[in-house]
Residue frames relative to the residue before (quaternion, step in Angstrom):
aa qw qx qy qz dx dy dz
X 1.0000 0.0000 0.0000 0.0000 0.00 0.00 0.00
X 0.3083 -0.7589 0.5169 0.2487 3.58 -0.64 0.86
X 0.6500 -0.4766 0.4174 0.4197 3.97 -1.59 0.32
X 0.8817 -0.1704 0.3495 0.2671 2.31 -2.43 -0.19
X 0.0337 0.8632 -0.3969 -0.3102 3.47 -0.56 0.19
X 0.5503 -0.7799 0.1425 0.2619 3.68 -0.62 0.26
X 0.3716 0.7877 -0.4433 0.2121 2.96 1.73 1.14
X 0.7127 -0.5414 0.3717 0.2466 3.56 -1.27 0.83
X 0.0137 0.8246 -0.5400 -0.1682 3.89 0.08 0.04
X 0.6141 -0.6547 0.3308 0.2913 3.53 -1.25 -0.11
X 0.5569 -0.5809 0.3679 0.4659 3.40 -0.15 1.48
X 0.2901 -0.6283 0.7007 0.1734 3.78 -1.69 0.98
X 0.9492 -0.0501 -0.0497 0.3065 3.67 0.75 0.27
X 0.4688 -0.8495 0.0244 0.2406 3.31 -0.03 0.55
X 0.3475 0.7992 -0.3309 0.3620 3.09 1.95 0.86
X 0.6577 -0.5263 0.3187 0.4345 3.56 -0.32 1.39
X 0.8932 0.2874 -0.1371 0.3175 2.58 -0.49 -2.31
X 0.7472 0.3857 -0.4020 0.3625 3.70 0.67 -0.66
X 0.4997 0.5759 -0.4220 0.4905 3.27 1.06 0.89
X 0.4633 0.7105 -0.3008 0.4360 3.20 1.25 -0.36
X 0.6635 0.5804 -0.2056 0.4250 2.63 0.82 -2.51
X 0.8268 0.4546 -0.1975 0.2660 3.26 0.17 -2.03
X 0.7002 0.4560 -0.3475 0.4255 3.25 1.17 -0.47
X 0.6491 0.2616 -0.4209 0.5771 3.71 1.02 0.19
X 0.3188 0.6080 -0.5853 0.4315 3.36 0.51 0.88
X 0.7815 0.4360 -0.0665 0.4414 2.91 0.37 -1.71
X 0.5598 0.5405 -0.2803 0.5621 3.39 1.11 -0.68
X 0.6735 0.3543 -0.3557 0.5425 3.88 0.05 -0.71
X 0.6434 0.3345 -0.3600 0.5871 4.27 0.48 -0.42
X 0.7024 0.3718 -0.5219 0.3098 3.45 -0.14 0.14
X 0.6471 0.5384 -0.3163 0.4374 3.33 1.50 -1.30
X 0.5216 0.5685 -0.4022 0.4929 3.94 1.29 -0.10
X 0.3443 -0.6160 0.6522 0.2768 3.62 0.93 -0.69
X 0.2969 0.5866 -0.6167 0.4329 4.39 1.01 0.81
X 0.0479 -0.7010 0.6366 0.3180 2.95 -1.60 0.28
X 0.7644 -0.2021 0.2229 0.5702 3.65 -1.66 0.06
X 0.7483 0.3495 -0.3163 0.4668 3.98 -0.26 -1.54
X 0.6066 0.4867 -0.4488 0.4402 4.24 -0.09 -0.67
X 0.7449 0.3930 -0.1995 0.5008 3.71 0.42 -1.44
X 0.5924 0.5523 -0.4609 0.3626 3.21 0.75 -0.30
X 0.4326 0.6567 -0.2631 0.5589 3.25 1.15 -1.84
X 0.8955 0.2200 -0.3002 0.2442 3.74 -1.24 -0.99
X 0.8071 0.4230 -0.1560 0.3812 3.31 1.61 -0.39
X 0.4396 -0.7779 0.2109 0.3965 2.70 2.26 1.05
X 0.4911 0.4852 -0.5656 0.4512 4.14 0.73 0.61
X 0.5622 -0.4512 0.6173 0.3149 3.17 -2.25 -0.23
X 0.7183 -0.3972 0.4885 0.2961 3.17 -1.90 1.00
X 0.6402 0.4873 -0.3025 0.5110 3.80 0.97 -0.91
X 0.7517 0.4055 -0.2546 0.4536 3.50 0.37 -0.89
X 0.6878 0.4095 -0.3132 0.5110 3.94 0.83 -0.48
X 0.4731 0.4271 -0.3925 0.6632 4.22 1.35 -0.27
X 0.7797 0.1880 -0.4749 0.3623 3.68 0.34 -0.14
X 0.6234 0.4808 -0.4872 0.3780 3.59 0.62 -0.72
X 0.5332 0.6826 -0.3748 0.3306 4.02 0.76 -0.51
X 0.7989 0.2586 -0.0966 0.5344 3.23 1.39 -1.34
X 0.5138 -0.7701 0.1677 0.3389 3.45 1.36 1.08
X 0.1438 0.8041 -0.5180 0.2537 3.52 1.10 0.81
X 0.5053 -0.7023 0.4195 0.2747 3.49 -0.95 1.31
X 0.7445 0.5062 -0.2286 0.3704 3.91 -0.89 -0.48
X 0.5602 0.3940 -0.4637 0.5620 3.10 0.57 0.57
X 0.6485 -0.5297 0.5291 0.1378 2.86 -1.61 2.58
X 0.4518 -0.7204 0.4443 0.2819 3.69 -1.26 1.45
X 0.3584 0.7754 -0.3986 0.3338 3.49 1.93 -0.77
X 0.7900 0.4841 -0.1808 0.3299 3.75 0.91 -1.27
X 0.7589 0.3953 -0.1877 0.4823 3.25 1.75 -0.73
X 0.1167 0.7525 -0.2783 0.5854 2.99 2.16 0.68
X 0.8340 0.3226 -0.1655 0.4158 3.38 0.24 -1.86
X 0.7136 0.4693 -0.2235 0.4696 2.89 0.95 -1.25
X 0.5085 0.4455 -0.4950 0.5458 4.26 0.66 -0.23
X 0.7988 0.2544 -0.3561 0.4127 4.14 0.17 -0.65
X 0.5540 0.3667 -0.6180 0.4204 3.68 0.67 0.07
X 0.5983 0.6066 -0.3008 0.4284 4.13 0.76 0.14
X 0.3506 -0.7242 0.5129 0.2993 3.21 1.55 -0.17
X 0.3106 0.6280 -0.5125 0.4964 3.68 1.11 1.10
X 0.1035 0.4430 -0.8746 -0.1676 3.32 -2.21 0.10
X 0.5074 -0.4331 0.6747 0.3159 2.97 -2.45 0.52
X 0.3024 0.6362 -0.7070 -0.0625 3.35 -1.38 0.03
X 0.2924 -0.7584 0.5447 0.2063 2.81 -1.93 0.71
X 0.3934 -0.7635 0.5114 -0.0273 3.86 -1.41 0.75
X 0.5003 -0.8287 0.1907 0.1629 3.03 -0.18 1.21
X 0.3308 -0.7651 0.3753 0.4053 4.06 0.27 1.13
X 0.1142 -0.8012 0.5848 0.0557 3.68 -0.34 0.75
X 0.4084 0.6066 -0.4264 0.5324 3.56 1.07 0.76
X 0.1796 -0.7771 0.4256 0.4275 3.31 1.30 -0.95
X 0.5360 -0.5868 0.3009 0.5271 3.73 -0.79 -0.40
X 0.7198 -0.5487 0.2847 0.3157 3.21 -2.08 0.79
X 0.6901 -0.4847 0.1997 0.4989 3.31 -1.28 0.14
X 0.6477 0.5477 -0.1358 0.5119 3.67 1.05 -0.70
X 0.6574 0.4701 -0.2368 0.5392 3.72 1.19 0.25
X 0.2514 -0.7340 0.5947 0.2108 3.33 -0.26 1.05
X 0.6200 -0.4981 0.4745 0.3774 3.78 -1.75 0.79
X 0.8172 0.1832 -0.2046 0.5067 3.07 -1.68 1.51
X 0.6279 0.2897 -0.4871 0.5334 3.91 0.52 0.19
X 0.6971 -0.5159 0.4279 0.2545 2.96 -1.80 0.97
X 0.0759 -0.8374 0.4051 0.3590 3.74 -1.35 0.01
């Protein structure tokens, strides 16, 4: 069976960071040579749910991208915005 392959798909949504996420999601499984169905499998989600969390699409429970960062040998953590927030962001909302 051949790898991962390395085509680009179309963002599932339009929120920076969980684009971010998904794309070094997706990045760390490709650089493993995993595909979508195997990783899916070890990290107990659907092929549907990892194509969406990859392509940063909102709604997906954090419990799942959790699973799927430690079947990657990943943790989530979060880090404090020391920039503070933007002018248009109110303190403590996301941007």
């Amino acid at each position: 069976m051949s790898g991962p392959r390395r085509k680009t798909g179309k963002p599932a949504g339009d929120v920076p960071e969980l684009l971010a996420l998904g794309e070094q999601l997706a990045e760390r499984r490709r650089n493993l040579g995993r595909l979508q169905q195997d990783l899916a499998d070890q990290a107990g989600v659907s092929r549907s749910t990892l194509h969406t969390i990859e392509h940063g699409g909102a709604g997906v429970r954090w419990e799942k991208i959790v699973s799927v960062a430690a079947a990657l040998d990943m943790e989530l953590k979060l880090i404090e915005n020391t920039d503070g927030p933007k002018e248009d962001q109110a303190p403590g909302e996301l941007a």
